[in-house]
Each structure stands twice: as structure tokens, then as C-alpha cells.
C-alpha positions as CSV (number, residue, x, y, z in Angstrom):
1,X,0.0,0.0,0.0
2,X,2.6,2.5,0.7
3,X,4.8,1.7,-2.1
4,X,1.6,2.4,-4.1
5,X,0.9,5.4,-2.6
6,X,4.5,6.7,-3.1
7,X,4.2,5.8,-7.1
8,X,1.1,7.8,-7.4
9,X,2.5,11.1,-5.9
10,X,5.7,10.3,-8.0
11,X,3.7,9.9,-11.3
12,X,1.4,13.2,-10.2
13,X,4.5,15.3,-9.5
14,X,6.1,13.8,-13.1
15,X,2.8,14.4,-14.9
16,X,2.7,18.6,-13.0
17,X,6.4,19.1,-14.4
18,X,5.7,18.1,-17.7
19,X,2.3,20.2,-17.9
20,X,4.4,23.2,-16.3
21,X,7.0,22.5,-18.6
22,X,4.9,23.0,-21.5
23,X,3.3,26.3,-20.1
24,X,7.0,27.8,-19.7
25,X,8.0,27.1,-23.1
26,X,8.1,30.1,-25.9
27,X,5.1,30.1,-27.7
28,X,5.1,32.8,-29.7
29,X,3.1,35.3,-27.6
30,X,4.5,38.3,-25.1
31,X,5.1,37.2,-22.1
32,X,2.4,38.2,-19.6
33,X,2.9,41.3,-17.2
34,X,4.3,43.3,-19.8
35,X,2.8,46.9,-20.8
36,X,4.1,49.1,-23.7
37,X,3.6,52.6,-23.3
38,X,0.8,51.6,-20.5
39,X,-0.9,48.9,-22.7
40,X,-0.9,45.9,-21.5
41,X,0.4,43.5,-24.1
42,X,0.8,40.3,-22.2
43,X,-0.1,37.2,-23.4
44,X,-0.3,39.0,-27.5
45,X,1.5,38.2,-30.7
46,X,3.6,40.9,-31.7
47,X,1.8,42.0,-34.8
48,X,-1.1,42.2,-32.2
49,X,0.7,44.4,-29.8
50,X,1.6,46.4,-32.7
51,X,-2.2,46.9,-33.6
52,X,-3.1,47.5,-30.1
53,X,-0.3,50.4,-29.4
54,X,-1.3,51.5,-32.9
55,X,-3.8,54.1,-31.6
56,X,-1.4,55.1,-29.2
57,X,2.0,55.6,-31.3
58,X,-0.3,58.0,-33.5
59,X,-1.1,60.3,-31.5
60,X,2.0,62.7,-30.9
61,X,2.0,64.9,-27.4
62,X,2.1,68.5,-27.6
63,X,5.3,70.6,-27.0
64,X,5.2,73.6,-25.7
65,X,8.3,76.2,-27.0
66,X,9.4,79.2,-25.1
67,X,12.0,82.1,-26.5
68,X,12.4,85.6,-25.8
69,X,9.4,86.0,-23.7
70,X,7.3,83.7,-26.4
71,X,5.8,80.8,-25.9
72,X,4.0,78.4,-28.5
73,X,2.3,74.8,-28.0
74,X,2.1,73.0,-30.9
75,X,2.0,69.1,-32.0
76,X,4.8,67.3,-31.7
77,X,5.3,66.1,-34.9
78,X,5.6,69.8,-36.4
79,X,8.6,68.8,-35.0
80,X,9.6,66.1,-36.6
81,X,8.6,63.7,-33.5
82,X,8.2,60.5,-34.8
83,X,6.8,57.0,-32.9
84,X,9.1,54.0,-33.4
85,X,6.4,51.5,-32.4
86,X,8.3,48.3,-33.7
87,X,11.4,49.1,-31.3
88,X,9.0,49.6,-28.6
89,X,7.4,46.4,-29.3
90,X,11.0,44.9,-29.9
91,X,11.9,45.7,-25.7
92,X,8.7,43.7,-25.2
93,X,10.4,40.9,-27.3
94,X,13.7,40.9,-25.8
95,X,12.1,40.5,-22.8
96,X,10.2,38.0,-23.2
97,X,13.0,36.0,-24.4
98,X,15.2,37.0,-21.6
99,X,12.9,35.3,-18.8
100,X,14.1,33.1,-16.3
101,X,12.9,29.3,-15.6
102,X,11.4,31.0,-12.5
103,X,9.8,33.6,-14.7
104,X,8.2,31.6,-16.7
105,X,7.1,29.2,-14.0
106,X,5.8,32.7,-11.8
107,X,4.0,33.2,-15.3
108,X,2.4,30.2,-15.7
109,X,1.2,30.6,-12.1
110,X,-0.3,33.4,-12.9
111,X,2.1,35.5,-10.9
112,X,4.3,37.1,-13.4
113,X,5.4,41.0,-12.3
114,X,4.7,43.6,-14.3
115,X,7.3,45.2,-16.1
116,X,6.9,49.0,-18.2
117,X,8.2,49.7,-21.7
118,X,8.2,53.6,-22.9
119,X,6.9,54.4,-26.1
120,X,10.3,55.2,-28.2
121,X,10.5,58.0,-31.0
122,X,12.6,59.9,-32.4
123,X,13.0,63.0,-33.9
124,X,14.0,64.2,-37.6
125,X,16.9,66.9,-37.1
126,X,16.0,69.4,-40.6
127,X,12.3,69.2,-39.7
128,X,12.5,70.1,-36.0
129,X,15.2,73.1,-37.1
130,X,12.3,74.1,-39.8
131,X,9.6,73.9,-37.2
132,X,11.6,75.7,-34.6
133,X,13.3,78.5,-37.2
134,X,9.8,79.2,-38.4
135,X,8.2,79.9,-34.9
136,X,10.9,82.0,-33.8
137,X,11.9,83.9,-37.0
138,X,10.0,87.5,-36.0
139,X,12.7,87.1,-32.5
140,X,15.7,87.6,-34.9
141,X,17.1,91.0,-35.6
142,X,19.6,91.6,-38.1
143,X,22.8,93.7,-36.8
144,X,23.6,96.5,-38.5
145,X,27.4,97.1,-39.3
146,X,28.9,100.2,-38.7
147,X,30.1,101.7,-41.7
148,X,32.7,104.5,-42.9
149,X,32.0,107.8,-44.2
150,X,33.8,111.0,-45.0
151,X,32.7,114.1,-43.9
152,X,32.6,116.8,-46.7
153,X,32.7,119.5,-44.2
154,X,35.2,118.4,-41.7
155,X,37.2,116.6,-44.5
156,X,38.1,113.3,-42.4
157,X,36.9,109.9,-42.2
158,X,34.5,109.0,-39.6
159,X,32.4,106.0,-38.4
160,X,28.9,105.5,-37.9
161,X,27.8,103.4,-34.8
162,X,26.6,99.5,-35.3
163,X,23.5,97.8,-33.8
164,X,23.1,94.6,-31.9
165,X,21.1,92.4,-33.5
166,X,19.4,88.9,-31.7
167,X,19.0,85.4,-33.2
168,X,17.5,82.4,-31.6
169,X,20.0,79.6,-31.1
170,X,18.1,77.1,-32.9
171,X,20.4,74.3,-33.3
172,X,20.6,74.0,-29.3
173,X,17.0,73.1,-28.9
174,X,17.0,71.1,-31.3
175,X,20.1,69.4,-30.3
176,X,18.7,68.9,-26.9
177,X,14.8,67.5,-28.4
178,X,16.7,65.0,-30.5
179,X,18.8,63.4,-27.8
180,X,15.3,63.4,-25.4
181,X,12.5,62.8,-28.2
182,X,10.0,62.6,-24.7
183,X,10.5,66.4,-23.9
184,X,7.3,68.2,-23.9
185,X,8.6,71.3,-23.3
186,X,11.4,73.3,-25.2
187,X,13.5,76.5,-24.0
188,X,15.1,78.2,-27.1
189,X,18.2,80.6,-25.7
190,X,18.1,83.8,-27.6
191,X,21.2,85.4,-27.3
192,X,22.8,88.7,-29.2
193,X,23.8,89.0,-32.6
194,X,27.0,90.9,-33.1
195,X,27.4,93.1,-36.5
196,X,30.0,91.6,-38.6
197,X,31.6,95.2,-38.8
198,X,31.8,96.9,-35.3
199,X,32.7,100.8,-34.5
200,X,35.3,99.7,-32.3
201,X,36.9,97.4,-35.4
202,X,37.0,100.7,-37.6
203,X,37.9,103.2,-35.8
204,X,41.6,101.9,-36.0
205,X,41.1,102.1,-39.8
206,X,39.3,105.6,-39.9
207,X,42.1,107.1,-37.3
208,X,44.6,105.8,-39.8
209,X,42.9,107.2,-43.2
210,X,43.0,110.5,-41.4
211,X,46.3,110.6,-40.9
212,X,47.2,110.1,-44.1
213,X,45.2,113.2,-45.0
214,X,48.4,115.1,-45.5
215,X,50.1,117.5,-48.0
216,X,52.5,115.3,-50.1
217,X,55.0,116.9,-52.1
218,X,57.5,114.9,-54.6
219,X,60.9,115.7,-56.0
220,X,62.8,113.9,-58.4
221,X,66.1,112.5,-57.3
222,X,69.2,114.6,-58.3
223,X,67.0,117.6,-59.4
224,X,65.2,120.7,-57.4
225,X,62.0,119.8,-59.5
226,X,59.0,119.4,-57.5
227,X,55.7,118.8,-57.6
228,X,52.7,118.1,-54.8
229,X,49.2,117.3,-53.7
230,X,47.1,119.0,-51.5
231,X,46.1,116.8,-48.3
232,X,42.4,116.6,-50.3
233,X,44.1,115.2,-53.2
234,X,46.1,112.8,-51.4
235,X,42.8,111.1,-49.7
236,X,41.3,110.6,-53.0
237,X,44.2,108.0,-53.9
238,X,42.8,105.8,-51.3
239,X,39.5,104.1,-49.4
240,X,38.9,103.7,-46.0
241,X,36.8,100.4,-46.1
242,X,36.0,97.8,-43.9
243,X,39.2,95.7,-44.5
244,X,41.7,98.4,-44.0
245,X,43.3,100.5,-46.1
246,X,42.8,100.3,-50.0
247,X,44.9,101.8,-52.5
248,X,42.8,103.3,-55.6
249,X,44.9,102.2,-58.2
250,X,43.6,104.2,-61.4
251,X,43.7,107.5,-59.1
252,X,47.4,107.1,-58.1
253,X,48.2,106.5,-61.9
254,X,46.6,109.6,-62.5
255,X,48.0,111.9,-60.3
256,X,51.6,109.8,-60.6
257,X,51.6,110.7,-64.3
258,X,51.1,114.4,-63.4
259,X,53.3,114.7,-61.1
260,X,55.7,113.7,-62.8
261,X,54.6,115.6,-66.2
262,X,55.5,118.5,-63.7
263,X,59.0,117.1,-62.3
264,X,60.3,115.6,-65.4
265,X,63.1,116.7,-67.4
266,X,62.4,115.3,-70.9
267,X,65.7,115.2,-72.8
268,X,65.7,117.6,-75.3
269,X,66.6,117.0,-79.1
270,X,68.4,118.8,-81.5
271,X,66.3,121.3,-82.9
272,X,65.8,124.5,-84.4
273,X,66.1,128.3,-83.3
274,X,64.7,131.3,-84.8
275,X,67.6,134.5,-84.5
276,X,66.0,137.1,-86.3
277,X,64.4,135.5,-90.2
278,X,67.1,132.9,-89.9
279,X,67.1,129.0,-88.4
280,X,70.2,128.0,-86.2
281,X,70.7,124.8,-84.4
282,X,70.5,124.2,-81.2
283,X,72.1,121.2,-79.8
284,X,70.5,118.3,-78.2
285,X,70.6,117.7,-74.1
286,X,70.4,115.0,-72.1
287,X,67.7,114.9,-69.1
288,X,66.2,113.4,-66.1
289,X,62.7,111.6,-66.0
290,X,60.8,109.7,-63.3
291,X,61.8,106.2,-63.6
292,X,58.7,104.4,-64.0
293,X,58.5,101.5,-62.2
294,X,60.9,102.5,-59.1
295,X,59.3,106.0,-58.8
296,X,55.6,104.5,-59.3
297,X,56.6,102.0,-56.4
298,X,58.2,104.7,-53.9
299,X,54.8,106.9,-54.6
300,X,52.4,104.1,-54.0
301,X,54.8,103.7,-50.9
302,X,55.0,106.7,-49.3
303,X,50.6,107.5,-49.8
304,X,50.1,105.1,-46.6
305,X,53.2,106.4,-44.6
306,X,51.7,109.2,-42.4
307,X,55.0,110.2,-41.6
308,X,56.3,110.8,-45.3
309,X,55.9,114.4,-46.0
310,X,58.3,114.4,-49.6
311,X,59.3,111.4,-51.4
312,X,62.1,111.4,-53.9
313,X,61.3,109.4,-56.8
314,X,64.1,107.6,-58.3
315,X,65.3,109.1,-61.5
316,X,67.0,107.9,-65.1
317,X,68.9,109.7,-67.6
318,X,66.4,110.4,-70.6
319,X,68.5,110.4,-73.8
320,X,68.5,112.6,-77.0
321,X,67.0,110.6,-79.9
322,X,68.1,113.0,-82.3
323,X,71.9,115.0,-81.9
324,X,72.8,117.9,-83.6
325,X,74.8,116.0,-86.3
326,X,71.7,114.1,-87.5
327,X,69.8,117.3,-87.7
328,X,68.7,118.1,-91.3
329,X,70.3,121.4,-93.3
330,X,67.2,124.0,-92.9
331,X,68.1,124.9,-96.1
332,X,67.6,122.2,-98.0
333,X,64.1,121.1,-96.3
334,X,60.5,121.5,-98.2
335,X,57.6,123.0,-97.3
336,X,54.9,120.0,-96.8
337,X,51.4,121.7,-95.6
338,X,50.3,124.8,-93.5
339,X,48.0,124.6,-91.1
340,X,46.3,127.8,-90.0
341,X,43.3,129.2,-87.4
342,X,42.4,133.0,-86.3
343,X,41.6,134.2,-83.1
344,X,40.0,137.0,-83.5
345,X,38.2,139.1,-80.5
346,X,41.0,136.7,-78.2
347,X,41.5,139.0,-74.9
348,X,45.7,140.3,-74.4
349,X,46.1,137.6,-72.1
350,X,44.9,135.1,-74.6
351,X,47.0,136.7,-77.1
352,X,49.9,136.7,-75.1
353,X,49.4,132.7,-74.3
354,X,49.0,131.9,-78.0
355,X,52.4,133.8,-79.3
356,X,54.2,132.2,-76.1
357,X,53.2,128.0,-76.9
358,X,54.1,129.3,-80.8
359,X,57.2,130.3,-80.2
360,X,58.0,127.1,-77.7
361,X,57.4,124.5,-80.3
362,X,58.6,126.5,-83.2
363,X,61.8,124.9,-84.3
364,X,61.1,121.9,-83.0
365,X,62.1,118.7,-84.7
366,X,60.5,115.3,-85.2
367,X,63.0,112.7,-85.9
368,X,62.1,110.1,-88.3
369,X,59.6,107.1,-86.9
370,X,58.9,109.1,-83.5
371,X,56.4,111.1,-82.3
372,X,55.8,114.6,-81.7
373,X,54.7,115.6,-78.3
374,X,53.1,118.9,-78.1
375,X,53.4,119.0,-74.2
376,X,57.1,117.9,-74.6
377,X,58.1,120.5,-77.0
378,X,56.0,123.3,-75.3
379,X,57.3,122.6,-71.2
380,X,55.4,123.2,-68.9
381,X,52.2,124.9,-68.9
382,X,53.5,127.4,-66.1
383,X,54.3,130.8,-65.3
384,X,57.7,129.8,-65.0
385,X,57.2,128.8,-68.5
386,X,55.3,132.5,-69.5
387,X,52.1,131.5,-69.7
388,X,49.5,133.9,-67.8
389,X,45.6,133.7,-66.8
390,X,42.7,133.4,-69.3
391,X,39.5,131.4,-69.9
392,X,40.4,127.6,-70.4
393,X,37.2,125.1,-69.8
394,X,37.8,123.0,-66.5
395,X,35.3,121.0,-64.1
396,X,32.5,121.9,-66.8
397,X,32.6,125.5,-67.0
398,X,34.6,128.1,-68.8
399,X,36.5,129.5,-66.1
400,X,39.9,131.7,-65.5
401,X,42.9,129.4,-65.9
402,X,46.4,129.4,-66.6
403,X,47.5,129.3,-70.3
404,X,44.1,129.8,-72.2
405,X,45.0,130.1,-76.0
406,X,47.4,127.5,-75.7
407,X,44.8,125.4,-77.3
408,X,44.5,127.9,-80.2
409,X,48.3,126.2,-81.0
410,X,47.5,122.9,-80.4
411,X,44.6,123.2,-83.0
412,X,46.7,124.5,-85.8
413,X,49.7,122.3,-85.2
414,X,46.9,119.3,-85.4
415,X,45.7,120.5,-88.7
416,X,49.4,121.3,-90.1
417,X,50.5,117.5,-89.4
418,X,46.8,115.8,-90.4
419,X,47.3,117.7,-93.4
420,X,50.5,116.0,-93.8
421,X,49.4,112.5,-93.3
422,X,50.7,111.7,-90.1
423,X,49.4,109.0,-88.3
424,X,47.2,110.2,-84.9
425,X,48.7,108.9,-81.9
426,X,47.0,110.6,-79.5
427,X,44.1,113.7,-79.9
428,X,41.8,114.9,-77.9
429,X,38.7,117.4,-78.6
430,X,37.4,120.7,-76.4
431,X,34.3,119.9,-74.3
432,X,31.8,122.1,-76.5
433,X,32.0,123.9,-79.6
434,X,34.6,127.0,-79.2
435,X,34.2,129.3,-82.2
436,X,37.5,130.3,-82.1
437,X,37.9,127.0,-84.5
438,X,35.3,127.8,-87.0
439,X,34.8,127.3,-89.6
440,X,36.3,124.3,-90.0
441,X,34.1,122.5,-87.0
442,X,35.6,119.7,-85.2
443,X,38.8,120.3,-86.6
444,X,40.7,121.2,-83.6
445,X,42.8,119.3,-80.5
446,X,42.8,120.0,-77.2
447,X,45.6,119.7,-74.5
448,X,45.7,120.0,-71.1
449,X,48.9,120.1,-68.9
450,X,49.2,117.3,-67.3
451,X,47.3,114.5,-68.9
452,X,45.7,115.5,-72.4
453,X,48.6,116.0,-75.2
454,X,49.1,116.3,-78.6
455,X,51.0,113.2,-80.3
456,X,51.8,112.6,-84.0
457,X,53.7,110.1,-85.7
458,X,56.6,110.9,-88.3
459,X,56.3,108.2,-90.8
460,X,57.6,110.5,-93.6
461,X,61.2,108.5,-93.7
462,X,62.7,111.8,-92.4
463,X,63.0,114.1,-89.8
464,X,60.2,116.7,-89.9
465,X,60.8,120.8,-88.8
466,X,57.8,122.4,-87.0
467,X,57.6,126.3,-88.0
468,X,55.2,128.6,-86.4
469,X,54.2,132.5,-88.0
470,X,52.0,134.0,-85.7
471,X,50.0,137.2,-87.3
472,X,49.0,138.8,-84.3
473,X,48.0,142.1,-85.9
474,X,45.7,140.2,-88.6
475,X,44.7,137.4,-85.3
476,X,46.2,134.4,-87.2
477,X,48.6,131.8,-86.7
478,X,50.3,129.4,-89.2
479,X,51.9,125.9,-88.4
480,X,54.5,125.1,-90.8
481,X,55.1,121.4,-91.3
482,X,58.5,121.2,-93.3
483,X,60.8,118.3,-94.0
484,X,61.4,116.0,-97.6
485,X,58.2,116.0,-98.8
486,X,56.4,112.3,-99.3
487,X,55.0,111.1,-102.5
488,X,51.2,111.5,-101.2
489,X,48.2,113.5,-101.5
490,X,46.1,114.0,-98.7
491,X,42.3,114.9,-98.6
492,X,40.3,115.8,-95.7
493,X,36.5,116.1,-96.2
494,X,34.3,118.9,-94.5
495,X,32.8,117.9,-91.4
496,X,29.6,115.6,-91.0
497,X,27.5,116.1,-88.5
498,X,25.3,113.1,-87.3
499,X,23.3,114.7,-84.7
500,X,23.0,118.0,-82.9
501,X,21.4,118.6,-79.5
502,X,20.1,122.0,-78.7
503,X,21.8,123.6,-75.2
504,X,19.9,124.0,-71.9
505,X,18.4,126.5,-71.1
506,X,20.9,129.4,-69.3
507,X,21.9,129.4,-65.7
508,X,21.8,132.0,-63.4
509,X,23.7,132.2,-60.1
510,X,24.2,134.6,-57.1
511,X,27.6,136.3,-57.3
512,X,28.6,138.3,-53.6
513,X,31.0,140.5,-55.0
514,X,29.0,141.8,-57.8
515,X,27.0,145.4,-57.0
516,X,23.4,144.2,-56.1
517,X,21.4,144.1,-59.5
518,X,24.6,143.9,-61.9
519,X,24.3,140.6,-64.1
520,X,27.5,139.5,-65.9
521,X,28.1,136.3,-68.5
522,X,30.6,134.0,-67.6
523,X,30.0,131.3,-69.9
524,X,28.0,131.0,-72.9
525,X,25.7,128.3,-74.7
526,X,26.2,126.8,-77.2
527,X,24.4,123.4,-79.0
528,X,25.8,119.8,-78.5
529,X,26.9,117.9,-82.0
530,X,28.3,114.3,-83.2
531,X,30.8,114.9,-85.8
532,X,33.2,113.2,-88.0
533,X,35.7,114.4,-90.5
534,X,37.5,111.9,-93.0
535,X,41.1,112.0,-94.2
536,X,41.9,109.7,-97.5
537,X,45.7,109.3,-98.3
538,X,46.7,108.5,-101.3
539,X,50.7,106.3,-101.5
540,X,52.3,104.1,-103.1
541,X,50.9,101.6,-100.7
542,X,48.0,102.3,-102.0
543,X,44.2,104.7,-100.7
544,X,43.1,104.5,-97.6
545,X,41.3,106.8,-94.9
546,X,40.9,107.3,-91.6
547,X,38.5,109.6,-89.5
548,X,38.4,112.3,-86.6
549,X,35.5,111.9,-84.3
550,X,34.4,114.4,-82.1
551,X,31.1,114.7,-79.7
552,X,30.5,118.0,-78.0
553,X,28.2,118.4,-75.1
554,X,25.8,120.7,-75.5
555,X,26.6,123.6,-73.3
556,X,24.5,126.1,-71.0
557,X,25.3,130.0,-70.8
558,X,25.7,131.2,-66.8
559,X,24.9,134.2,-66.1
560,X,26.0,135.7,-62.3
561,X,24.4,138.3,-60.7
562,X,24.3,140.6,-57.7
563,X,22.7,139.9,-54.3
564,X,19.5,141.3,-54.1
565,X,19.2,144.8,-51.8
């Protein structure tokens, strides 16, 4: 009996392990306890635990976003919050496959503990920075650089003041929402924006440019030439800008090449002298010039060296090109063309100007294959030089100048070596119509000293004589063009006018030191034109032609008059 007894609780305890066995093996289904995101998914396949946190994973919790005193509460995933409800799920899984014997055993009992799994999400970087950049973007200011100005009046560089500006530091919220996808609330630090450019960064720059405002004076080396600016004209060969310091390049080529049109000693060739009616020769000298690239280099140098009041620009010899043994036998030269203008009505300083630049160049001589300078063979447009006040056209008006009439040479000696057949190297036309000229309309060159000159190649095969006969009594000069005359005929047609542009109407303006009610014209109108003359030269190379074009700007009469009583 007992042995029986024993083999029945043996077999019942056999026949509970293997039942129990059974319920603790994996079948497929969470294990029991467990809750996703508060649902109870326990005893579910996962593709049902999916459906049942379904519901759940869709419906995204609301953020609230705070900045500068702002805040907004708005879905989630405006965000780019997104629910991951497989990995959720997955933890579920892991789990369940992770039980103990005892575990399962507790489970199968019925007394399983419960275990939690969050939801998981995650969050899209580039739509939470859209979401976030979009609610903030009336927070952010833009700076406002300082910037740099000069002053007309006090003539110096100043600098305006820059403004803070504010942005909302984005990236850091969404840096923090990404690594905690759960947050519901978001702080976004707005901080200050600086200005890229700040007063305090250019004042060093403006104290600078001022200082550079300076008079400037040059001297070429070996010489007691000089020449200089004004400190107005040195602070137009440079910016003050944001970076620092910037050279103008085309302005210091400017006033470089007039600087040293006024220190240069051109060497002067063998030429011709009037004593009495008769030609002499007058040898050739050497001179001293600006050397171009040293020179250039030292002025370029010494514009942003405040403490460089003269610079000495390096010098080289300039060489005669044509000695007084190469110089032609007067004698035995031919007249080639005569070029000729009038000037009548010209005031005495006028008339005084135009016999001074014809006696300058007469005599001088143009070797064979260079070219004529009117500017080197005149000198310097000075009253070292004899030239005294009258009415040139600067800036745009007609104003008192030094050297008016020189023009009145430059014109004649143009037509004389046209007329010739020379090639046009350089030529440059008056601003508006000047009736000194007429008849012959746009047949004229201007020159200026320095900058605007007179040039003229020599392509006769022989060196050329410039002779000048000024008729002051009759108010007419001749330019003589003599040398061995070339085998060709030159034509030049009448000018054609394309277009013609009636002047404003005149200009009146208050003049102090005028008696009140006096009026007095100091410039005087005249119609704007587009003009051409043609020149056909006829060789034994064969025709061709070549033209002259000139536009004049029509030009307004200005009147001044006295104050009113």
C-alpha cells in the first residue's frame, strides 16, 4: 500500500512538471505582465501588440516652445517627432526571451510581475530646425554694421555706430529635443547678434585714413623739380573700407603721371632756333625723368606712410634721340602743308598765351619714326614757362585758368601735321563747340597740362621741322610742317554732322561781390553735335582713310548776378 501510494504522488509530480514545462515554453506570444507605453500587451503576438499600441504611437504629445518671452504649444510632430512602435514592441520581445525558468514558472502561475516599456520615438533633425526656425523667425534682428564715411565738411573719415542684433540659437533646442525625443517642453536661448563690422573694429582704420590726409609733395632725385598734392588730393588715392586700407589704383596713376609731367626733365633734341628770319641749331641735351616702375613703387609707398611728408622718386637719364649731327640742313628742307586758325576778339592775355606756346614749339624737330609731343616740345604749362591767366574750360565750365590760347596752337599744329598725313597717336577734342575754331568745326585738339597732349607720328622717312608764323596784328597763326616731302596726296572732307542737341536753357547764379542788380556772362551756350571728318591718303601703298570723331556736349550760358538789396 505504501509503495503504491508513493508511485502515485511520483507519477502526479512527473505528470505537473511536464504540464508546467509545456506552459513555460516560448510560444510565440509576449510574455504576460508586460505593458508598452501603459498597454498591457501580455499574453499577444507581436503583430497584435503592434495593432493594439497603434492608436497610441499615432497620437503625438504636444510641446510647448518658449523664447524671448514667447511661448507656443504646438504638435509634436511639427517637430519632426516621430513614434518607433516596432522598437518599442521589440523591448517587449527581448524581454520576453530573456525570462528566467522561474519567470516563466511565476508566469504560468499566474504571478508574473509587471514590467513597463516607454513608447520610443525619435525625432527628424532638418524638420524640427524648420519647425523651430519658423516659430521663432520675428525674434531675430539683423545687426547692422557700422560703416565709414567722410565728412565733406570736416574733411576726415568717420564712423557711424553699429546695432546689436538677436537670433534664436536654434540648433541648441533642437540638439537637446533629438537626444530626449519625450520632452514636452522646449526652452530656445536667444542670445545677441553681433554686427560683422563693429565701430570699435574701424575706428583703428578711420584714425589711420585721417592721418594720411596730408600735404605730399614729390621731388625727383638729383633735381630741385617738385611737384605736390594737397592733403584733399592725397585722400582721393585711397578708401577707407571695412578691411583696412585700399589703394585706388587708377587715381594714383593719374596723379603719378602728373606729377611727374611737372618734375620731369624730358631730354631735349636737336632742334631748331629762330635768331632774327634765320634757323640756327641748337644742340641736343640730355635729361632726367621719373623712372617708372621705381618712382611708381616709392609713390604708391609713401601715400600710406603718415610720416612721409616728400618722397624722392628715383630718376634715369632720358637720352636725345636726335643729336645735332643728325639734324637736317634747314636749307635744303620743303615746305609739306600749312595749317592755319584765327583768333580773332582773343582778350591780351589770350594773345599773349597763344604767341608764347608758338614760339615754344617752333623749331622743333621730329625725328624720323617718333612722335611729336606737343606737351614735350611746349614745357610746362607754367608761369615759369610765361604762360599767364585766361579762360580755359575745366570742371565743366569756362573759367579763369592758366595758359588759355594755348589750345589755339595745339589746333593749328593738329591740322598742319593731319594735313601732312601723319598718323594720330593721340588727340583729344574741347568739351563744346569753341568758335575760335570755325569754320572748320571739329577740326581742332585739345591739351591740357598734365594729362591730355598732342602726339603725332613721323612716318615721312625723315625728320620733320615744326615752323610757327603768328600774325597777331591780322589774329592768325600758321603751323608750318616742313621736311622731304612724301609722295602722297592727302584729302580731308568737310565735317559731317550726325546729330545736334540743342543747349539748356541758361543758368543764373548769385555772385557776392557783384554790386546788387549787376548781371554778368561767364559762360555762354552753345548746342551739342556728333561729328566726324575723314582723311583719304593716297601712297604708293596704296588709298586708304581714316576719320576724326568728335562729340561736343551741349553747353549752357551762366549768367552771375548781384545779391539782391
Amino acid at each position: 500500500m505504501k509503495v503504491w501510494v508513493i508511485g502515485v504522488s511520483a507519477a502526479a509530480l512527473l505528470g505537473g512538471a511536464l504540464a508546467m514545462g509545456v506552459a513555460t515554453q516560448n510560444n510565440g506570444t509576449l510574455a504576460a505582465g508586460l505593458r508598452v507605453a501603459g498597454i498591457n500587451v501580455g499574453g499577444m503576438t507581436s503583430e497584435q501588440a503592434l495593432e493594439a499600441l497603434g492608436t497610441r504611437a499615432a497620437t503625438a504629445p504636444q510641446v510647448t516652445v518658449t523664447a524671448g518671452g514667447q511661448s507656443w504649444t504646438v504638435g509634436a510632430e511639427t517637430l519632426g517627432w516621430r513614434a518607433d512602435a516596432q522598437n518599442s514592441i521589440a523591448a517587449a520581445e527581448r524581454a520576453t526571451r530573456d525570462r528566467s525558468v522561474l519567470e516563466r514558472v511565476q508566469a504560468a502561475l499566474g504571478q508574473a510581475p509587471a514590467q513597463d516599456f516607454p513608447l520610443i520615438a525619435g525625432v527628424d533633425a532638418a524638420q524640427a530646425k524648420a519647425g523651430l526656425s519658423a516659430l521663432t523667425r520675428s525674434l531675430n534682428t539683423q545687426p547692422k554694421n557700422a560703416t565709414i564715411l567722410f565728412d565733406k565738411t570736416t574733411k576726415n573719415y568717420t564712423v557711424t555706430a553699429d546695432t546689436l542684433g538677436r537670433k534664436a540659437d536654434v540648433n541648441a533646442a533642437v540638439a537637446a529635443y533629438v537626444a530626449a525625443p519625450t520632452l514636452t517642453a522646449l526652452s530656445i536661448p536667444v542670445t545677441d547678434w553681433k554686427a560683422k563690422y563693429t565701430a570699435e573694429q574701424l575706428q583703428g582704420y578711420v584714425t589711420t585714413g585721417n592721418t594720411l590726409i596730408r600735404p605730399l609733395s614729390v621731388q625727383l632725385q638729383g633735381t630741385t623739380r617738385k611737384a605736390g598734392l594737397t592733403g584733399l588730393q592725397v585722400a582721393n588715392l585711397y578708401w577707407v573700407r571695412e578691411t583696412g586700407i585700399v589703394l585706388d589704383d587708377a587715381a594714383i596713376t593719374s596723379a603719378f603721371k602728373r606729377l611727374t609731367g611737372l618734375v620731369d626733365q624730358p631730354a631735349q633734341n636737336a632742334r631748331y632756333a629762330l635768331q632774327g628770319s634765320k634757323l640756327v641749331r641748337v644742340k641736343e641735351q640730355a635729361g632726367k625723368v621719373a623712372d617708372p616702375k621705381l618712382a611708381l613703387a616709392a609713390f604708391r609707398k609713401a601715400i600710406t606712410d603718415a610720416a612721409v611728408k616728400n618722397v624722392v622718386l628715383p630718376g634715369k637719364v632720358s637720352r636725345p634721340t636726335l643729336t645735332l649731327a643728325q639734324l637736317p640742313d634747314a636749307a635744303k628742307l620743303q615746305l609739306i602743308t600749312t595749317g592755319r586758325s584765327t583768333y580773332y576778339h582773343s582778350s591780351a592775355a589770350r594773345r599773349t598765351n597763344v604767341a608764347n606756346a608758338a614760339a615754344k614749339i617752333n623749331g622743333t624737330v621730329v625725328a624720323a619714326g617718333e612722335n611729336f609731343s606737343f606737351l614735350n616740345s611746349l614745357g610746362s604749362i607754367s608761369a615759369d614757362n610765361g604762360f599767364v591767366g585766361g579762360l580755359i574750360i575745366s570742371g565743366g565750365r569756362t573759367v579763369d585758368g592758366l595758359g588759355g590760347g594755348v589750345c589755339q596752337v595745339s589746333t593749328t599744329t593738329f591740322r598742319a601735321l593731319y594735313q601732312a598725313g601723319l598718323p594720330v597717336v593721340e588727340r583729344n577734342q574741347h568739351s563744346y563747340r569753341v568758335g575760335y575754331y570755325e569754320p572748320q568745326v571739329g577740326f581742332e585738339a585739345a591739351v591740357y597740362d598734365p594729362g591730355l597732349d598732342l602726339k603725332m607720328r613721323n612716318d615721312t622717312g625723315a625728320p620733320l621741322l615744326i615752323k610757327t608764323i603768328n600774325h597777331n596784328d591780322q589774329s592768325m597763326l600758321e603751323v608750318q610742317v616742313w621736311g622731304v616731302k612724301p609722295a602722297r596726296t592727302v584729302t580731308i572732307s568737310p565735317a559731317v554732322i550726325t546729330a545736334r542737341t540743342a543747349h539748356p536753357a541758361a543758368k543764373y547764379v548769385t555772385n557776392p561781390n557783384l554790386r546788387p542788380g549787376a548781371v554778368q556772362q561767364v559762360d555762354w551756350a552753345a548746342d551739342g553735335f556728333n561729328l566726324y571728318i575723314t582723311r583719304t591718303i593716297k601712297d604708293a601703298a596704296g588709298v586708304r582713310s581714316d576719320k576724326v570723331s568728335t562729340i561736343y556736349k551741349p553747353w549752357q550760358a551762366v549768367f552771375e548776378m548781384g545779391p539782391r538789396s
